[in-house]
Structure formats: C-alpha cells, structure tokens
VMD Tcl script that draws the C-alpha trace (Angstrom):
set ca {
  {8.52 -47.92 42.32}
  {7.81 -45.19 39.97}
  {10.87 -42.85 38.84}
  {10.80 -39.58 40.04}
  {11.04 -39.07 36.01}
  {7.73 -40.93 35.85}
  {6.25 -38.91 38.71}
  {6.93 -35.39 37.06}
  {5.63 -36.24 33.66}
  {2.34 -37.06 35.10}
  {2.34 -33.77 36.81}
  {2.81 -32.04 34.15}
  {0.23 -33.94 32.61}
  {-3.35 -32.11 31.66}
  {-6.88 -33.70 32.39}
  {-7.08 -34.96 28.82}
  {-3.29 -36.54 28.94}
  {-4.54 -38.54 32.64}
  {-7.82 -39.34 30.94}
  {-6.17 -40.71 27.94}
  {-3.59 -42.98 30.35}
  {-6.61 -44.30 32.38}
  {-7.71 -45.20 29.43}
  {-5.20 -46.82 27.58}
  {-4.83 -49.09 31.08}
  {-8.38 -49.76 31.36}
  {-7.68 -51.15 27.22}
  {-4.61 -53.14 27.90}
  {-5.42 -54.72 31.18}
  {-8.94 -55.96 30.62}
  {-8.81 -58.70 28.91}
  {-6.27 -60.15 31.75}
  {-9.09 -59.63 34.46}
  {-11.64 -61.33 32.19}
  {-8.98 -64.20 32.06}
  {-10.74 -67.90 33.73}
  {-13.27 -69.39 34.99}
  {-16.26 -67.22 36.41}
  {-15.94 -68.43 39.51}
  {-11.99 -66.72 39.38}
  {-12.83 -63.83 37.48}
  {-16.09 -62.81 40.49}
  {-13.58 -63.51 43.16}
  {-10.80 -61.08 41.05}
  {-13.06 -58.29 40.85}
  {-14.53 -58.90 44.24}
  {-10.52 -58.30 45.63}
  {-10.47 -55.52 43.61}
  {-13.92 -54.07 45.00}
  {-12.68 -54.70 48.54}
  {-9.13 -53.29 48.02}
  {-11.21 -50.45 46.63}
  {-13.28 -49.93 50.04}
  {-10.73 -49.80 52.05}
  {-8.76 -47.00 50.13}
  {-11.61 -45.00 50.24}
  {-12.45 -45.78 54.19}
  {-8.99 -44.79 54.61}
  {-9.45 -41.44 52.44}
  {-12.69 -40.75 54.59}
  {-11.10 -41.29 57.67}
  {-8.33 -39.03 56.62}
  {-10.99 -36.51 55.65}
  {-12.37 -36.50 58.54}
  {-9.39 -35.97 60.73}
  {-8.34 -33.02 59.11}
  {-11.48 -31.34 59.22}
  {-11.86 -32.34 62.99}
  {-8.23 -30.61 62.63}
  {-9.17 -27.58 61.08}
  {-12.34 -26.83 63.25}
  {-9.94 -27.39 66.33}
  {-7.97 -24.59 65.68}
}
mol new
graphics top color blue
foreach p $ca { graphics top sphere $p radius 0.5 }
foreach p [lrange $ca 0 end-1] q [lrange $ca 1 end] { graphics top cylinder $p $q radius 0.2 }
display resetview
C-alpha cells in the first residue's frame, strides 16, 4: 500500500515530474519482463495486455454510467 506520504508527493507532482517517474519505471523494470524464454516472456506481456483490457472495460463502463447519470438528471 502506498503511504499517504507517497500519495501527496505525486500530487504535487507536475506533468514533467509523472513523466519522468513513468519513465524511470519503464527503465528499471524492463529488462525483468524481457527475462526467459519467448514462449514466457509472450505469455507475460499477453497477462499484462489482458489485465490492461479489463481496466479500461472497467473505466468505459464507468464512463458510461455516469454519463447515463448525468443525462438522467
């Protein structure tokens, strides 16, 4: 779980200071996906692309309720 500490900072953060963490993870953890055999590194990224769709299903979904909200009222 992330501190509240932790939480705040990134607030606080600008669009160059969130661009420059994304980065710096993208840089650090890469080489651990590319870890393996092909075989484990395709099924790795094809988790990752599934995990993926269903966040953003979920954020549609969302989306769509709350306009379906909005236009209610």
């Amino acid at each position: 779980m992330t501190s509240p500490e932790a939480i705040e900072a990134y607030r606080r953060m600008g669009p160059n200071g969130r661009l420059q963490l994304t980065l710096d993870a993208i840089r650090d953890n890469t080489p651990a996906l590319l870890e393996g055999t092909p075989e484990v590194v395709r099924r790795r990224f094809e988790l990752i692309r599934r995990r993926n769709d269903e966040f953003n299903e979920v954020v549609c979904r969302k989306l769509m309720e709350a306009e379906a909200h909005d236009e209610g009222r």
